[in-house]
N, C-alpha and C positions, 0 to 999 in steps of 0.2 A: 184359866185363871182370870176372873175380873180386879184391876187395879180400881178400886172404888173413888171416887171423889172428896170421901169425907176421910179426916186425919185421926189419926190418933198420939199421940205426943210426939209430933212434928213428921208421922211418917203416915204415909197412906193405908188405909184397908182394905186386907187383901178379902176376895171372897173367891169361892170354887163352890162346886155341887161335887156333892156325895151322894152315891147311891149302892145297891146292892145288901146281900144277904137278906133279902124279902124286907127292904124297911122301904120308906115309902123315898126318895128323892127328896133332895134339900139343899140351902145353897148355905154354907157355912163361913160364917164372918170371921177371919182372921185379927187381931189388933196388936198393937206394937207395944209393950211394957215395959218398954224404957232399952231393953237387951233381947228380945225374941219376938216375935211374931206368936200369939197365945190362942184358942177359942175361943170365941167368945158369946155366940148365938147361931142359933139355927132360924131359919127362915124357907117360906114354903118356895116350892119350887113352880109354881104356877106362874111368876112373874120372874123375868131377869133384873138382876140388880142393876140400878145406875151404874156407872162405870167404863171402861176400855177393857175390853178382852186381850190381851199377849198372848198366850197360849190356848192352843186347840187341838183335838184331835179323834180320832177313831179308833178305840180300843179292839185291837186286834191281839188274837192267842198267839199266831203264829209269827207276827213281827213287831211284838211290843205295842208303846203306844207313841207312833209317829206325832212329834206337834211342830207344829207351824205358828206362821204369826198369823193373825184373822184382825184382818182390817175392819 
């Protein structure tokens, strides 16, 4: 989960990548609508978003998906 820099009605944007089911990877822009965090664009994943990373991790079958913080 990247905490983005830029606000959206006083709360920051979140971004994550998505991937899987044969579609191509992308990093998907969260935005705050007053009471939810909503979609709001897709963007390529060739570049990482400005931002602070908090959550990380390696998706694994056999033990979920461990995250840590990533400095």
């Amino acid at each position: 989960m990247i905490v983005s820099t830029k606000r959206t009605k006083g709360w920051n944007d979140l971004i994550r990548l998505e991937s899987g089911g044969g579609a191509k990877a992308s990093y998907v822009r969260h935005t705050f609508d007053g009471k939810h965090y909503v979609k709001r664009e897709r963007m390529p994943a060739d570049k990482v978003p400005e931002g602070k990373s908090y959550l990380a991790g390696e998706l694994t079958f056999d033990k979920g998906i461990p995250l840590e913080p990533r400095n």
